[in-house]
Structure formats: C-alpha cells, structure tokens
SEFI-734985 format. One record per residue (C-alpha): residue number from 1; residue in one letter; x, y, z. Coordinates in pm, whole numbers. Layout:
// residues N
ATOM	NUM	A	X	Y	Z;
...
***
This chain:
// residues 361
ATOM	1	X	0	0	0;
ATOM	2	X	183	333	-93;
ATOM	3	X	143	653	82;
ATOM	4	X	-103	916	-10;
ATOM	5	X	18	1215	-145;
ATOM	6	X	27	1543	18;
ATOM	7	X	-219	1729	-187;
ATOM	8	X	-78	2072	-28;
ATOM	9	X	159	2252	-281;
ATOM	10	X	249	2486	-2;
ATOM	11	X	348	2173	212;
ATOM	12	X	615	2064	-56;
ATOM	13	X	746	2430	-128;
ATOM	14	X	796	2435	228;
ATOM	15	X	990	2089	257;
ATOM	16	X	1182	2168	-100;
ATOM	17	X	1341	2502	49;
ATOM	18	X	1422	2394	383;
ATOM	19	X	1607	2104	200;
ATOM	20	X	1802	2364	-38;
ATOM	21	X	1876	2538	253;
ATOM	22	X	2042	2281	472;
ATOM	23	X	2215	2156	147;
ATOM	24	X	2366	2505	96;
ATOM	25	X	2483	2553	469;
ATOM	26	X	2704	2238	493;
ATOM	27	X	2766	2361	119;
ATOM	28	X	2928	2636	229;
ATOM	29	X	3132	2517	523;
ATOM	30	X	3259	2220	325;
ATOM	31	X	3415	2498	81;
ATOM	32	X	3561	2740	346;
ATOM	33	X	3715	2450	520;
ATOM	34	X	3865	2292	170;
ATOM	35	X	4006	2634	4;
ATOM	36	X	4154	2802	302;
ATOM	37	X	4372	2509	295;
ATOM	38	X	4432	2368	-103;
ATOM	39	X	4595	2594	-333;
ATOM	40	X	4480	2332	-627;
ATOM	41	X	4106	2317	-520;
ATOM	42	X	3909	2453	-814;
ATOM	43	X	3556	2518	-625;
ATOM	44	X	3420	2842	-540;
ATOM	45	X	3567	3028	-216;
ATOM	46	X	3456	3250	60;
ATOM	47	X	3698	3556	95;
ATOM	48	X	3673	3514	476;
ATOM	49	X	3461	3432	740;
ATOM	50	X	3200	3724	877;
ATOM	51	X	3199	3753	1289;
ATOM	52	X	2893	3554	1438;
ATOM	53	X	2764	3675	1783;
ATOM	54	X	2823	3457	2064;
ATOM	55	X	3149	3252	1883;
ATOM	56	X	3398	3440	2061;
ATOM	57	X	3258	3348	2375;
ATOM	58	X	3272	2975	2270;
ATOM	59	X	3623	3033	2124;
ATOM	60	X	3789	3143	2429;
ATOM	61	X	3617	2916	2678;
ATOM	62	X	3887	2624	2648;
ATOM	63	X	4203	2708	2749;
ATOM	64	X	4568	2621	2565;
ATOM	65	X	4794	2307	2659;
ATOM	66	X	4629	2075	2429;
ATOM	67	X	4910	1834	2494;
ATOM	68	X	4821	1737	2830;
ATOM	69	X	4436	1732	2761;
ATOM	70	X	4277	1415	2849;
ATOM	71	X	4130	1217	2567;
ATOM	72	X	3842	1035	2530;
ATOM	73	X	3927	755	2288;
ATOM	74	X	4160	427	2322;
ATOM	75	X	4213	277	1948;
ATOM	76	X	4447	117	1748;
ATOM	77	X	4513	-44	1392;
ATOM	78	X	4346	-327	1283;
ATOM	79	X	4531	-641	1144;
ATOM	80	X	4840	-548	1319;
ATOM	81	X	5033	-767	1543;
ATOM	82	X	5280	-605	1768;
ATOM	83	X	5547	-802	1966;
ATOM	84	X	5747	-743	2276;
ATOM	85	X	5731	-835	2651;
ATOM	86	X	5415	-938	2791;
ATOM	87	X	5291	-803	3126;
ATOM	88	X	4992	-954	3079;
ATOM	89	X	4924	-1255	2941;
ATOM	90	X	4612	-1314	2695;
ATOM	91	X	4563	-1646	2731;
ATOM	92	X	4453	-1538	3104;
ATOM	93	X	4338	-1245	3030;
ATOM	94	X	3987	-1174	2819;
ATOM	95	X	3786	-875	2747;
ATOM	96	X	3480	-796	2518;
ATOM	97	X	3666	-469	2280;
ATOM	98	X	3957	-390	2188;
ATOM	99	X	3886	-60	2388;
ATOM	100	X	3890	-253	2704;
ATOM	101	X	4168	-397	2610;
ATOM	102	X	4353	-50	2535;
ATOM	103	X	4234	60	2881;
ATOM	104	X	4296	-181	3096;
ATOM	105	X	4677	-119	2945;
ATOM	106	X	4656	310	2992;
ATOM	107	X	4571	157	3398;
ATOM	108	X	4890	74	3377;
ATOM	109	X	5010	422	3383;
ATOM	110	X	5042	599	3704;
ATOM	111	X	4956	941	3590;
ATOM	112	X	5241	1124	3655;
ATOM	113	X	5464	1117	3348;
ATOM	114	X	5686	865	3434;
ATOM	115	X	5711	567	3244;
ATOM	116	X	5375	314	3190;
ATOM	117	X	5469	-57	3321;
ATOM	118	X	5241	-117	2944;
ATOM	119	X	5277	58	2667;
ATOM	120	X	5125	-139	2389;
ATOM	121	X	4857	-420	2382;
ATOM	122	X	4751	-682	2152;
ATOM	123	X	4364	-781	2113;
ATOM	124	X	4191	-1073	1891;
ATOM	125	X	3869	-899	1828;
ATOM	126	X	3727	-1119	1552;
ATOM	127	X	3543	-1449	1639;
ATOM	128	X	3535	-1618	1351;
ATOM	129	X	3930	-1555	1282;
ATOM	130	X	4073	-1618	1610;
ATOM	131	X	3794	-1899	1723;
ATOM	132	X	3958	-1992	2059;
ATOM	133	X	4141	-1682	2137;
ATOM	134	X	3843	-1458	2046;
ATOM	135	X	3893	-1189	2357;
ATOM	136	X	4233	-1221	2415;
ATOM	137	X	4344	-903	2557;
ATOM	138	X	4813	-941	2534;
ATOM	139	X	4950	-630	2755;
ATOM	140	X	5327	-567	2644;
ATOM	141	X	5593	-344	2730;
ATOM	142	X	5786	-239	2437;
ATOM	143	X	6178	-179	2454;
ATOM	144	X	6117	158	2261;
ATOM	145	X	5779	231	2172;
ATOM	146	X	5848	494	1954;
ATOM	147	X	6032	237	1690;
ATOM	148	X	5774	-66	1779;
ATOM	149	X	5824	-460	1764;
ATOM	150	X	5617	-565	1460;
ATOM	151	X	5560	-916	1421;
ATOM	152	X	5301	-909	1145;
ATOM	153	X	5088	-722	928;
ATOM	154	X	4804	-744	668;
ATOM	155	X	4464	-839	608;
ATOM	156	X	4504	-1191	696;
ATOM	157	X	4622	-1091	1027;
ATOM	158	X	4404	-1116	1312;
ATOM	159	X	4510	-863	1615;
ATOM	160	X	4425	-541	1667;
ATOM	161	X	4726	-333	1817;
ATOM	162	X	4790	-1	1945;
ATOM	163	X	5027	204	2170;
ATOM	164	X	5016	408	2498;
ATOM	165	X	5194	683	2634;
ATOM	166	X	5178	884	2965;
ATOM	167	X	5195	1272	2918;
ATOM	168	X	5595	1259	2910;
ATOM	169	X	5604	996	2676;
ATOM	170	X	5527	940	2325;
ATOM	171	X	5733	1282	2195;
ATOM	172	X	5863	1328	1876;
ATOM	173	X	6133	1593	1816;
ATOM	174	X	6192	1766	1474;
ATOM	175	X	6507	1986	1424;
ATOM	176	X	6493	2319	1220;
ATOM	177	X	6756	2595	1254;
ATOM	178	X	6521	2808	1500;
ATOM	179	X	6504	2509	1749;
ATOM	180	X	6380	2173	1808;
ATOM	181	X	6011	2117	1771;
ATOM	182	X	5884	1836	2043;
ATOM	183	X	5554	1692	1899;
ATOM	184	X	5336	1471	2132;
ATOM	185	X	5153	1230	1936;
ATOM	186	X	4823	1051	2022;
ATOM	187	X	4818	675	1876;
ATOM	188	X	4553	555	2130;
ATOM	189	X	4312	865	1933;
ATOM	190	X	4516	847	1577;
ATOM	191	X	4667	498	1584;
ATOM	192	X	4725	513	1179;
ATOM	193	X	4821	858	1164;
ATOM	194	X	5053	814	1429;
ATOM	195	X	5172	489	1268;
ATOM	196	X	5253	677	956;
ATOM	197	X	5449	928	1104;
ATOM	198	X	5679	726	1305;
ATOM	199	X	5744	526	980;
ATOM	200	X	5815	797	826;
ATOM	201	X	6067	948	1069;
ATOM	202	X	6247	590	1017;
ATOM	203	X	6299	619	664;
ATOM	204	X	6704	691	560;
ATOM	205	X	6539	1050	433;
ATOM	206	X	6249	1253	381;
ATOM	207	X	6300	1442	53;
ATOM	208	X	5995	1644	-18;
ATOM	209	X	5884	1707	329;
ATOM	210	X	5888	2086	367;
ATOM	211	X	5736	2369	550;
ATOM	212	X	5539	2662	261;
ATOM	213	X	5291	2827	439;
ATOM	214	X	5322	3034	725;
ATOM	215	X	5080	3266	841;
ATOM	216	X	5063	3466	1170;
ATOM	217	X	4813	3537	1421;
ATOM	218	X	4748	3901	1280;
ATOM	219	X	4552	4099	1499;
ATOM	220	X	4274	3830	1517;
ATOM	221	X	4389	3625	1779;
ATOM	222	X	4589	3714	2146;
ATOM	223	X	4921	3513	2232;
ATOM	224	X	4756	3216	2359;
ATOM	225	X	4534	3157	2082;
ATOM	226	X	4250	3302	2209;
ATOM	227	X	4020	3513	1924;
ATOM	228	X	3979	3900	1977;
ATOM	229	X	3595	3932	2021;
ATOM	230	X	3440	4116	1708;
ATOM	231	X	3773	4066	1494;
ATOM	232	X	3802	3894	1153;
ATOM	233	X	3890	3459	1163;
ATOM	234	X	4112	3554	918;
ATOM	235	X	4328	3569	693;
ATOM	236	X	4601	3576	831;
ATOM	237	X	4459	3186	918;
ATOM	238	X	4726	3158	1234;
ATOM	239	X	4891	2871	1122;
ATOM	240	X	5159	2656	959;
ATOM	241	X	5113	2422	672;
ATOM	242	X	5350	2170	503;
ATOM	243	X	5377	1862	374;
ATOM	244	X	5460	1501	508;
ATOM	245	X	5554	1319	175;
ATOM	246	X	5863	1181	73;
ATOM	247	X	5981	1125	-257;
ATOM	248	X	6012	778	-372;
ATOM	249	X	5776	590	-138;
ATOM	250	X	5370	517	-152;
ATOM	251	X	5169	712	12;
ATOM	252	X	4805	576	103;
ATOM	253	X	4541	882	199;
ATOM	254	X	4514	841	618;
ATOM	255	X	4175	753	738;
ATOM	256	X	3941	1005	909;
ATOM	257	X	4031	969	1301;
ATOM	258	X	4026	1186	1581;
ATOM	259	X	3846	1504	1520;
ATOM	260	X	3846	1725	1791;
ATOM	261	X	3888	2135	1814;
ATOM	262	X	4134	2240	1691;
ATOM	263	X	4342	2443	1948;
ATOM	264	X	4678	2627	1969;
ATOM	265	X	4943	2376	1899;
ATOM	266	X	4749	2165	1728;
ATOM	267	X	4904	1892	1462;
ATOM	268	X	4652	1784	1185;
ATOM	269	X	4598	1642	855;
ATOM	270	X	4463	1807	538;
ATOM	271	X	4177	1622	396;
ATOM	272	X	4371	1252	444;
ATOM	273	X	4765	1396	431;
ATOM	274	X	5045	1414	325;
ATOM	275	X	4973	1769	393;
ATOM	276	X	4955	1915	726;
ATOM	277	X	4906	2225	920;
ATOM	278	X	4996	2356	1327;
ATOM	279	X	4764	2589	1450;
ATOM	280	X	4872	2918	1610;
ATOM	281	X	4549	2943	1733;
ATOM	282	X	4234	2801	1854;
ATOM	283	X	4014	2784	1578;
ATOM	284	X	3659	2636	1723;
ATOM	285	X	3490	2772	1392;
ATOM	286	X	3669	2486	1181;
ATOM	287	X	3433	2316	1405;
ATOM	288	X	3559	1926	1433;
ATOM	289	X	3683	1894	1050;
ATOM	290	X	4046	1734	1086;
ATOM	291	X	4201	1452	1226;
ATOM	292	X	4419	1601	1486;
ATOM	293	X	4720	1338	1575;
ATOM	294	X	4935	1549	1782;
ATOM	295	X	5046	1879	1955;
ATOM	296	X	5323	2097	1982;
ATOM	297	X	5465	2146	2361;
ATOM	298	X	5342	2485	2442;
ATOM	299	X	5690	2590	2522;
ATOM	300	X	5782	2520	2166;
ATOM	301	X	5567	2722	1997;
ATOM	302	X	5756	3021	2027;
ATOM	303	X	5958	2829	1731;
ATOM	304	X	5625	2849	1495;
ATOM	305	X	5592	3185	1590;
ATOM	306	X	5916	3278	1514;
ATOM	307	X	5829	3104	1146;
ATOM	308	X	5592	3327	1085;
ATOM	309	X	5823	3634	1100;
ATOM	310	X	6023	3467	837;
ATOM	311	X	6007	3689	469;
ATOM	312	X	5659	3569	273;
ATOM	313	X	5480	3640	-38;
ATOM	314	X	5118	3678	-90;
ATOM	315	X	4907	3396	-324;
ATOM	316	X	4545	3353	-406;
ATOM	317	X	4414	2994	-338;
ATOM	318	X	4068	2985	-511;
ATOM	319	X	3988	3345	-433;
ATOM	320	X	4192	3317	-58;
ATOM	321	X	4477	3539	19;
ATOM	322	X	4735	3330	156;
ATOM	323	X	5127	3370	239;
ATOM	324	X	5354	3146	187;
ATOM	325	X	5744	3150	271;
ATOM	326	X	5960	3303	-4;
ATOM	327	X	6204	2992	95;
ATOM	328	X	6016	2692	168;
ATOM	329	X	6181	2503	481;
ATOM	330	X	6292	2144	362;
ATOM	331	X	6331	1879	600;
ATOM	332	X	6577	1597	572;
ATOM	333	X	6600	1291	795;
ATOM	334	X	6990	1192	858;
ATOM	335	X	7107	856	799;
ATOM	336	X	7083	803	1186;
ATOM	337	X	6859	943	1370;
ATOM	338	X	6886	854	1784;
ATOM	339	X	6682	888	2066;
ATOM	340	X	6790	1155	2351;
ATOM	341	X	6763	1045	2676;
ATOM	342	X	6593	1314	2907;
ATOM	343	X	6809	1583	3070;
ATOM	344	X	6794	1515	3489;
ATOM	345	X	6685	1881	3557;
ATOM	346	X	6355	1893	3281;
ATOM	347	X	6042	1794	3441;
ATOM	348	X	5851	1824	3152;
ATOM	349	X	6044	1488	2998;
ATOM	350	X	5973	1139	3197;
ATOM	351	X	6093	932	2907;
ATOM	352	X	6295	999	2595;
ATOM	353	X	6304	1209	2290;
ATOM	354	X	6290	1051	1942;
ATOM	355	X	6530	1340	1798;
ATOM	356	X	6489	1397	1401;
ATOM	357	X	6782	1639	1282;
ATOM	358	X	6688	1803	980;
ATOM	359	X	6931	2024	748;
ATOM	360	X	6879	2233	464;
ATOM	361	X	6899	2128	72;
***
C-alpha cells in the first residue's frame, strides 16, 4: 500500500526550500574549510569568514595546553600484530573490545609522566578468525615504543594493536635551525596517523617534506590563541602548513580519526595527508573537520611563531589570500637518527626524545 500524497503545494514548497537550505549551509562550510587550505582546489571560495555573535565566547572558553588534555578515545590499527614483553598474558586475560583492552593497558600508567609498566597491547577482536582466542586481551611493554616490535601485518592478520603513552612519553622531536620542535603524538586517538608518522621518521630521508605556508596570528587572535571578540577569523589563518611526503615511497590517503577542536598547537591532517598544518590558534569555527594526531609542547611554539616572521609572499588559493614563505623550509631525515635520553633537571620529559635532525637542501 503506498502513501497518499500530500495534496498541499504549499506543504512541498515548504519541505523543497528547507532542503536547499540545509544543502547550501554544509555547502558552504565544506568549501571554506577545503580552500583556506588547497591551493589546487578549483571550487568556489569565501573571501573570509564574517563575525557571528556569541562565537567568541565559545572560542575562548577552552584554554591552551592541548598536549596534556585528556582524551576520550583508546584505538588502534586493525590487522596489526605487535610483539614485545608481555605483562599480561592473553591467554589469562579476556575482554569484550579492543577498547577494554587499550584501557585496561593506559591503567597501567600511574599518571604522573613517568614511564607506563604497558605501553602497547595486543587484542583478537574477531570471532570467527581467532575462534579460541576470540577476547584475548596481550599487555606488552615495548623496549622503545616509539620504533615498535612488529611481528606481522596485513589483512590476513588477526590482532588489533595499538600504543600508549603517559603525558611525558610518546614525543617526537623535529630539528629546524630556529630550534627543536617536540611533537606529542596521540596513537591511542590516531593509531594510523601516528603509525605513519613514526614510519616515516624511520625512513634513511624525507625528501619532499617541507614547511610553505606560514601565516601569523594578525591581529585576530591574542598570544595564547584566544580570538579577539568582534575581529576577523582571518586571513592571516594563524597557522603553519607543510607537507609530510617523501619522494620515492607510496603514500596511502590516512583515514578520518580523531576530530576534535582544533586548538593552539594543534598537529593535523589536510583532507587525508600528506599535507599538514599547526595551528597558532584556537580555531573552534573549523568546528571538528580534521584529524588532529598530535600537539606541539606549548613551550615550543615560540619556534612556529618565530616562522611566521620569516620573509613571505602573498598567493590567491581559489579566491583566498594566503602567504607562503619566499624559501620553503625542507626537511631531511639523517642517515641516523637517535633517541635523547631526558636531561635530569627537565620535568617536563619522563621518558625519551625521538630526535629527528633536519638540514637544509
């Protein structure tokens, strides 16, 4: 029996243009959020975004040190079997997700930036594959979790692994000529973006990975992020963009993970990478658009900001005014790269430093 027909013409104008209008609201956001960062987008553009009442108040509610924030997600990456010493044994140890799994190993930390007694875990999460040893939850302490012990990997695999760090842990350090740049990274909210990058960082170079866009807070936003009430979102967009690609190896577009705000210091994708941007700011109007996979210690971001002073040249990106740096800053991994062991006297380092040294072409 089908169902009768609205016989009201004003009924279906009605439905029709509240339709349209939905369709062109997340229209228009879609666009803003795509040009402002893609200088090869071909879509229309908004020139800026106009001040909304009531935003600013939103904008400055949170406050900065995104790298300590607690988070409210515990994954990893599927079909991935990581090795190392077990804490915990799975055979006596079960659990219904590999959430539970993932927190039963962040219990493990104390809290206080020191070192977690687990710092990866191992869950078979798929009943038909792992029959028996369906809810097998393997804690395991890794030697150095920032280069981790893979045993096996693919489709036909039938774990689910991920990582965990404490707050002092987990921090990668890139080396430019204005200062090293300490990233904190979030596997247990970005497992494969976090993945990709520490792959990355172990490759014997990283031609093609570069720093072009640099764009200051302007007069839109104060020194802690926060937006001036009234003022413009831009441009100047407050942030850094570059790109994670080297040349000569595959890269496969990251899935769509963690989306929170994005806040002063934070590290996210572009769409699904290579490309990348830092915020100098906290941008709550970008609304939860971009899978944010780490932060910038807040006492490095004087480094960014001292980016932004470097010389720039003005560009158009699909009706956006953008700057980008007159000399692009290229990054190259060393043959070696090491890990620094944490000075006695810095309490903001419980653990160890995977140190990157980059040099100009």
């Amino acid at each position: 029996m089908g169902r009768r027909q609205n016989d009201s013409g004003f009924g279906k104008f009605t439905l029709l243009s509240l339709f349209l209008m939905g369709a062109i609201s997340c229209l228009a956001v879609y666009l803003f959020l795509t040009v402002v960062f893609s200088p090869n987008n071909t879509t229309a553009s908004l020139s800026s975004m106009e001040h909304v009442d009531g935003v600013d108040d939103l904008l400055n509610h949170e406050e900065g040190g995104g790298e300590e924030e607690e988070r409210p997600c515990c994954d990893g990456v599927e079909h991935l079997e990581l090795w190392g010493d077990a804490v915990k044994w799975g055979s006596d140890f079960r659990v219904n997700s590999s959430k539970e799994c993932c927190m039963a190993c962040k219990r493990m930390c104390r809290g206080d930036g020191g070192a977690c007694l687990c710092n990866s875990w191992v869950f078979c999460g798929d009943r038909d594959a792992c029959g028996p040893r369906f809810g097998e939850c393997w804690l395991k302490r890794q030697k150095d979790a920032l280069n981790p012990e893979r045993r096996d990997l693919g489709d036909k695999v039938m774990w689910t692994s991920g990582l965990v760090f404490d707050k002092g842990e987990g921090i990668v350090g890139l080396e430019t000529d204005y200062g090293i740049l300490r990233i904190k990274l979030f596997p247990d909210c970005a497992p494969q973006s976090a993945s990709y990058i520490l792959e990355l960082l172990a490759l014997p170079h990283c031609i093609g990975c570069q720093i072009y866009r640099s764009e200051s807070r302007g007069s839109f936003w104060d020194s802690e992020g926060n937006h001036i009430k009234k003022a413009s979102f831009g441009p100047p967009f407050a942030l850094i963009q570059g790109t994670f690609e080297s040349v000569g190896s595959t890269f496969k577009d990251i899935p769509k993970e963690y989306c929170p705000t994005i806040r002063r210091g934070s590290v996210a994708w572009v769409g699904s990478g290579p490309e990348f941007f830092i915020s100098l700011a906290n941008h709550n109007e970008w609304r939860n658009a971009y899978t944010v996979f780490g932060s910038v210690l807040s006492e490095d971001m004087k480094i960014l900001e001292k980016i932004t002073q470097l010389p720039t040249k003005s560009d158009v990106w699909n009706d956006i005014n953008v700057t980008v740096l007159e000399n692009p800053i290229s990054l190259r991994v060393p043959e070696n790269y090491h890990l620094v062991q944490k000075p006695l006297d810095c309490s903001w380092f419980h653990s160890f430093v995977l140190k990157v040294c980059f040099v100009s072409l």
